[in-house]
TIMILUM-82342 format. One record per residue (C-alpha): residue number from 0; residue in three letters; y, z negated, x. Coordinates in steps of 0.001 Angstrom, whole numbers, padded with zeros to 6 digits. Each point is the difference from the previous one (the first is absolute). Example, Ala and Ser with C-alpha at 12.3 -4.5 7.8 and 13.67 -1.06 7.14 Angstrom:
TIMILUM-82342
   num   residuo     north        up      east
     0       ALA   -004500   -007800    012300
     1       SER    003440    000660    001370
//
This chain:
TIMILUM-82342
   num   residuo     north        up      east
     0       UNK    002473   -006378   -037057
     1       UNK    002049    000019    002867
     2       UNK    003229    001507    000256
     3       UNK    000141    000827    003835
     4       UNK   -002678   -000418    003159
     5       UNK    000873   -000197    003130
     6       UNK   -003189    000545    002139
     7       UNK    000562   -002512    003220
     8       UNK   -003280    000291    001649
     9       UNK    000188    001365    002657
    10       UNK   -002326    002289    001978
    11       UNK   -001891   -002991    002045
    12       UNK   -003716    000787   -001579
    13       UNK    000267    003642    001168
    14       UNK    000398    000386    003992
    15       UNK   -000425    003414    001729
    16       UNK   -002546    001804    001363
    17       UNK   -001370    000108    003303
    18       UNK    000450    003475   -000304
    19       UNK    003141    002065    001073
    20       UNK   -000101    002582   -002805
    21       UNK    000475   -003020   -002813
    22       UNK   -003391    000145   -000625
    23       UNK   -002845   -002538    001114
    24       UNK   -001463    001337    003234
    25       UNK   -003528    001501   -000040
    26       UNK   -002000   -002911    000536
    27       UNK    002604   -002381   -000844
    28       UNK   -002065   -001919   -003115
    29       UNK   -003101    000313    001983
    30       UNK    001873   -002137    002646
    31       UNK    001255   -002433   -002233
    32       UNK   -001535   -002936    001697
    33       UNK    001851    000599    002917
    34       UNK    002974    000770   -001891
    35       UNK    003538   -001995   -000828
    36       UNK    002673    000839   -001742
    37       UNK    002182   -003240    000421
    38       UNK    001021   -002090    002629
    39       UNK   -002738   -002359    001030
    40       UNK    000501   -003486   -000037
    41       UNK   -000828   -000870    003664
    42       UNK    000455   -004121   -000877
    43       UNK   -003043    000617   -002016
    44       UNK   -002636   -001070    002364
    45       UNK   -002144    002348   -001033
    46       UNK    002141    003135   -000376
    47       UNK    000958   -001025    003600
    48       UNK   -003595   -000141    001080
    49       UNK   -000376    003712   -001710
    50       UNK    002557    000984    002480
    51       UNK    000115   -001682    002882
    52       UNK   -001493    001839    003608
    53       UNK   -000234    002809   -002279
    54       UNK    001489    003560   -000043
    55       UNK    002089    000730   -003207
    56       UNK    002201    003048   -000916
    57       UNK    002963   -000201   -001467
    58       UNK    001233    002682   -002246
    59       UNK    003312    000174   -001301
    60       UNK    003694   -000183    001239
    61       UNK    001867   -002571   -002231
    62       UNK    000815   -003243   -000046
    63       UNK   -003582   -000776   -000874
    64       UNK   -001006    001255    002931
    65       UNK    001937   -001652    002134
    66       UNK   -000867   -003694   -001344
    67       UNK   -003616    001221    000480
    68       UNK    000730    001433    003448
    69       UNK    001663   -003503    001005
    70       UNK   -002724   -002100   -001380
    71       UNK   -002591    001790    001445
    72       UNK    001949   -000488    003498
    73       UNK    000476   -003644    000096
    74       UNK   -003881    000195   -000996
    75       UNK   -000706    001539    003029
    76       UNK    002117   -002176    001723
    77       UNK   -001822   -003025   -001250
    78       UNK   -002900   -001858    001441
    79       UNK   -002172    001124   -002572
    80       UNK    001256    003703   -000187
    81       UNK   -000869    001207    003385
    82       UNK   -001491    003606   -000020
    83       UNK    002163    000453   -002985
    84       UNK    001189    003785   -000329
    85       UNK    002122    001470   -002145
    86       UNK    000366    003849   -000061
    87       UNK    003333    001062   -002240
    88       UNK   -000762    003264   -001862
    89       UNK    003554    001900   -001073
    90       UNK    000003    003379   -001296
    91       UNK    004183    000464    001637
    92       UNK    001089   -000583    003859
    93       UNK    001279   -003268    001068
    94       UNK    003541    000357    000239
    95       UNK    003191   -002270    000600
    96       UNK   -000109   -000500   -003916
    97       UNK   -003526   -000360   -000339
    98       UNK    000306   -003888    000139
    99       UNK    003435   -000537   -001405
   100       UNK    003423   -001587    000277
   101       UNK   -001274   -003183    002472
   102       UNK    002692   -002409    000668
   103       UNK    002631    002351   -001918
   104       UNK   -001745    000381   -003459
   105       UNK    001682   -001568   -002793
   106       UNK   -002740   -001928   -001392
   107       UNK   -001132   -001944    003334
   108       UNK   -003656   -000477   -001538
   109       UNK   -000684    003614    000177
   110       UNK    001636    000305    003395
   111       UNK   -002383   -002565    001421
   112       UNK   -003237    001054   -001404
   113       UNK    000645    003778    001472
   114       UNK    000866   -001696    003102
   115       UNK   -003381   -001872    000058
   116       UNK   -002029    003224   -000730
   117       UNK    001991    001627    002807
   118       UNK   -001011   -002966    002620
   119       UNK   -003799    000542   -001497
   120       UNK    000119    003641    001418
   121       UNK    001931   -000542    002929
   122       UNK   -001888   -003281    001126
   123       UNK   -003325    002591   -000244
   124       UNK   -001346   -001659   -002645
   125       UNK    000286    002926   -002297
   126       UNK   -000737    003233    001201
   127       UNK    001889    002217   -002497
   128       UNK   -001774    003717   -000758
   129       UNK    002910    002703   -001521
   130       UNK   -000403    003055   -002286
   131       UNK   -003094   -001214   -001225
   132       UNK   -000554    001314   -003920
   133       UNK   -003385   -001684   -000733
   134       UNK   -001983    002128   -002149
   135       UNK   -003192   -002062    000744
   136       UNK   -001584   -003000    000684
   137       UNK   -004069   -000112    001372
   138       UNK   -002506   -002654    000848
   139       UNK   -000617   -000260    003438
   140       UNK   -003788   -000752    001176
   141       UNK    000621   -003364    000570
   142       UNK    001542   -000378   -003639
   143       UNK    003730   -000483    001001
   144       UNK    001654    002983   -001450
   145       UNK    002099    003795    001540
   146       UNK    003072    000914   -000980
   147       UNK    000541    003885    000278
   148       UNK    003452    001378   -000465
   149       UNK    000781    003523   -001870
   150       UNK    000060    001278    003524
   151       UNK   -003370   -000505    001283
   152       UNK    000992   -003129    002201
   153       UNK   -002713   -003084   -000066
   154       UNK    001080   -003343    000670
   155       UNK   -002573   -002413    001846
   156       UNK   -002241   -002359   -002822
   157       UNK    002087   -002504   -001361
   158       UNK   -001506   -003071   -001546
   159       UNK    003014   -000218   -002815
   160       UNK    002652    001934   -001387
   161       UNK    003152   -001499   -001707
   162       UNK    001229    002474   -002295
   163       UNK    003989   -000198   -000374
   164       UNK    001575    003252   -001740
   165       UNK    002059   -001553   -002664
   166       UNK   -000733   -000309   -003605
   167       UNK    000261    002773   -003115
   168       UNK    000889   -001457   -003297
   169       UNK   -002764   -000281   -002483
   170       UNK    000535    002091   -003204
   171       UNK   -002967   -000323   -001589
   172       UNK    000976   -002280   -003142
   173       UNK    003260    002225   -000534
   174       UNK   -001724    002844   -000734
   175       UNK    000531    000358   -003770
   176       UNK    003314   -000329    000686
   177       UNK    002788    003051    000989
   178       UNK    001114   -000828    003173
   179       UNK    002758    002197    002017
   180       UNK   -002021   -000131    003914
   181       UNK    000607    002343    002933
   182       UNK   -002925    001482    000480
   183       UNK   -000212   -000869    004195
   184       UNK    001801   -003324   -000234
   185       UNK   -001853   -001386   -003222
   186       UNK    003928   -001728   -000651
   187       UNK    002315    000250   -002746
   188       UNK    000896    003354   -000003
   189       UNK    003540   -000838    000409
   190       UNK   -000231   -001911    002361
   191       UNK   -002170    001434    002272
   192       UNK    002684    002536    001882
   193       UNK    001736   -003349    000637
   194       UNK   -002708   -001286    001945
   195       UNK   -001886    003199    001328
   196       UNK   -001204   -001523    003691
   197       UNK    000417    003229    001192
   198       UNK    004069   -000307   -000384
   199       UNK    000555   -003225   -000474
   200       UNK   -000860   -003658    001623
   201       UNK    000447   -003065   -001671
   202       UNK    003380   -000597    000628
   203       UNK    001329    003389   -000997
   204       UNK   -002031   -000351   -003539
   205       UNK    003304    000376   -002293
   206       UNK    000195   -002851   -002585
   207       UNK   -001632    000293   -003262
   208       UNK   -001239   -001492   -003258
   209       UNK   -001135    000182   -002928
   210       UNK    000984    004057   -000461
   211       UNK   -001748    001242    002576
   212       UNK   -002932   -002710   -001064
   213       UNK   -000563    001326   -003705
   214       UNK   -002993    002571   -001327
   215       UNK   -000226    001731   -003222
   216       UNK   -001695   -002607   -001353
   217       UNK    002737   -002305   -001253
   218       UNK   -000169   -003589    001112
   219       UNK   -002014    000363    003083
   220       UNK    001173   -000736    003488
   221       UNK   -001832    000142    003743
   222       UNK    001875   -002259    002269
   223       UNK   -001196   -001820    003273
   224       UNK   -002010    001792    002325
   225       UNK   -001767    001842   -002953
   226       UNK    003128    001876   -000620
   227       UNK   -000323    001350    003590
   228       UNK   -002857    001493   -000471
   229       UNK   -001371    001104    003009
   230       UNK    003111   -000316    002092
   231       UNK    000354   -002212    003154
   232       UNK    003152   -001188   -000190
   233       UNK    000159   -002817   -002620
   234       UNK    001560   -003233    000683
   235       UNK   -000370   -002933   -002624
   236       UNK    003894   -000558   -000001
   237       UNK   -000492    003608   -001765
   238       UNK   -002041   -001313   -002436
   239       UNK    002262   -002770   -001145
   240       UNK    002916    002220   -000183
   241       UNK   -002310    002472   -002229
   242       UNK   -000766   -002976   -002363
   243       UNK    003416   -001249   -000436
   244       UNK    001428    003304   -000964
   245       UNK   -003405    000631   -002580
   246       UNK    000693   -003359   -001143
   247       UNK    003279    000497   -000886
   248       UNK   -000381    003273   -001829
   249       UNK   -002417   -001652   -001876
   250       UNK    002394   -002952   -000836
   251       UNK    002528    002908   -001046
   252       UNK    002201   -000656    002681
   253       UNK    000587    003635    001644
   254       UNK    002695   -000765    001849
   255       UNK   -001862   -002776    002145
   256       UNK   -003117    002469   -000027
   257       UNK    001937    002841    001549
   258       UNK    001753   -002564    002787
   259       UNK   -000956    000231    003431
   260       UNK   -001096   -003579    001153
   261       UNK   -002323    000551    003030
   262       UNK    001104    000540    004105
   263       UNK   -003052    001327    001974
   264       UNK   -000443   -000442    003604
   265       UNK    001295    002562    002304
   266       UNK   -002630   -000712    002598
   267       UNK   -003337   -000135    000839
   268       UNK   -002841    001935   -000562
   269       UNK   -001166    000699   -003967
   270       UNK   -001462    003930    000235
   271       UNK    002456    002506    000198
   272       UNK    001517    003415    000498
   273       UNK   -002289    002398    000707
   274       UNK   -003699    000969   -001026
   275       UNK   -001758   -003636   -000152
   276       UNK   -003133    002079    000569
   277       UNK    000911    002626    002662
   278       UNK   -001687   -001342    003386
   279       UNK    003085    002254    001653
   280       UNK    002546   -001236   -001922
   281       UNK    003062   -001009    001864
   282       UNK    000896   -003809   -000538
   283       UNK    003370   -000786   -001740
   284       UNK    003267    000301    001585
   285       UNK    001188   -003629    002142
   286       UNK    002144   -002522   -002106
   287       UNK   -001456    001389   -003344
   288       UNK   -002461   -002547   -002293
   289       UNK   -002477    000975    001759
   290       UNK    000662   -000337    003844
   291       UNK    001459   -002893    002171
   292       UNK    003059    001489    001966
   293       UNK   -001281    001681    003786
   294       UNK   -003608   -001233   -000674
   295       UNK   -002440   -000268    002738
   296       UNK   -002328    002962   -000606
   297       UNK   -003721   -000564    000679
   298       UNK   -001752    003219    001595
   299       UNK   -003976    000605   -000444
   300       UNK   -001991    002984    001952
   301       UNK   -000481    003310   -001428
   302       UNK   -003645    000896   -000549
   303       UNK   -001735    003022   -001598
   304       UNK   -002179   -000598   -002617
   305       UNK   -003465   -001371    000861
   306       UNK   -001473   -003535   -000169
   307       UNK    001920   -002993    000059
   308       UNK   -000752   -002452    002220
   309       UNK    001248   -003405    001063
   310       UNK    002601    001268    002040
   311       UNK    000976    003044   -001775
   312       UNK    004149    000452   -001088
   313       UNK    000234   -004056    000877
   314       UNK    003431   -001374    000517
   315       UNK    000981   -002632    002174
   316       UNK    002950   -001787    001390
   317       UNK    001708    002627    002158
   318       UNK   -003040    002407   -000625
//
């Protein structure tokens, strides 16, 4: 019998929905075999072949979707991607946040890969589509598949559809045991005010441990990403902290347990203030975690609900 567990894995074997409420869009498993929910592997020869001179959509707003965003680009840039089309679904406007901290985030990694999903829409190799909420996805006659957002809008057929929402932690095997959730979050309970997307971005997360990681149940610890729940804002130097601190409780040192050992980045992008899911949501103030001081803001065309085409809300350099 063990005396603690500390449940480490993670939320990777349960992405998101296509679909904006949380739920799988209508049609979503019917789609399936048009249907990712990872990052393809373009040096596969013959994921490359599956997308290559082919239209794919691109739902999702993370860092996820901008690797897939920038591979997809070069792809189209490549001798064997031409008539490769990528059309970036995001249910919020593109602001001066929307792709990060660039050259001033704190963790130059992330800066770069925003700035290469930011050169795939402004080169016009993305053609990015805002406010969509997809609440369905159809076969077209030609067997490529629809998607259809919550407000009646249709994009054009698309032969694939990289799914990219983020992950929910899988509780499944804890259920006999008394966990202390938020209900929206699916986190720790005490933890999840500290992390609430809607107030806080990754860098304003206060520091915590194993307190505000406890249940009921005695023993039992979610830490990593799984302690997140269904919050965007996790960042693996969290994790580590989180373990430390459970470690050392467990080890009966409280003092170490209760020490603050973690600095997060003050830059970059990571969620953030404000609701994650409002399409009208303003972005997050300049210099916070979340923004790159006096960004350059990209600006897309207005347009009233009705089918999506090609060259419907697309941005562009200068557009």
């Amino acid at each position: 019998t063990a005396r603690a567990v500390i449940d480490a894995s993670g939320t990777w074997a349960t992405p998101g929905p296509a679909g904006a409420s949380g739920l799988p869009a209508l049609g979503e498993k019917a789609a399936a075999d048009r249907i990712v929910h990872r990052v393809p592997d373009l040096g596969s020869p013959a994921v490359r072949a599956r997308y290559a001179g082919r239209r794919t959509a691109v739902i999702g707003s993370g860092s996820s979707a901008f690797t897939a965003l920038a591979q997809l680009a070069r792809l189209a840039e490549s001798g064997d991607g031409r008539g490769t089309e990528i059309v970036w679904i995001l249910r919020r406007t593109i602001s001066g946040s929307t792709f990060g901290g660039g050259g001033a985030d704190q963790l130059p990694e992330r800066g770069a890969l925003g700035l290469a999903a930011k050169a795939a829409v402004d080169d016009g190799h993305a053609k990015a589509v805002t406010g969509f909420r997809t609440e369905a996805i159809e076969r077209a006659p030609d067997g490529r598949v629809v998607l259809v957002g919550e407000d009646g809008r249709r994009s054009d057929p698309v032969d694939e559809v990289i799914v990219l929402t983020g992950f929910r932690p899988d509780l499944g095997f804890l259920g006999e045991l008394r966990l202390g959730l938020d209900e929206r979050l699916q986190a720790p309970a005490a933890l999840a005010p500290l992390i609430d997307p809607n107030q806080h971005s990754c860098g304003t997360v206060y520091p915590h441990g194993h307190r505000e990681l406890s249940h009921p149940e005695p023993g039992i610890h979610l830490v990593g990403m799984k302690s997140y729940g269904r919050a965007p804002t996790f960042l693996a130097m969290t994790g580590y902290e989180q373990v430390r601190s459970v470690v050392a409780a467990l080890a009966g040192d409280i003092e170490a347990a209760d020490r603050v050992e973690l600095t997060l980045p003050e830059t970059g992008v990571c969620g953030g203030a404000g609701l994650f899911d409002d399409p009208d949501a303003a972005p997050a103030d300049p210099g916070s975690c979340c923004t790159a001081p006096q960004p350059e803001v990209v600006q897309l065309s207005a347009r009233a609900p009705g089918p999506v085409t090609d060259s419907a809300q697309t941005s562009a350099a200068g557009g």
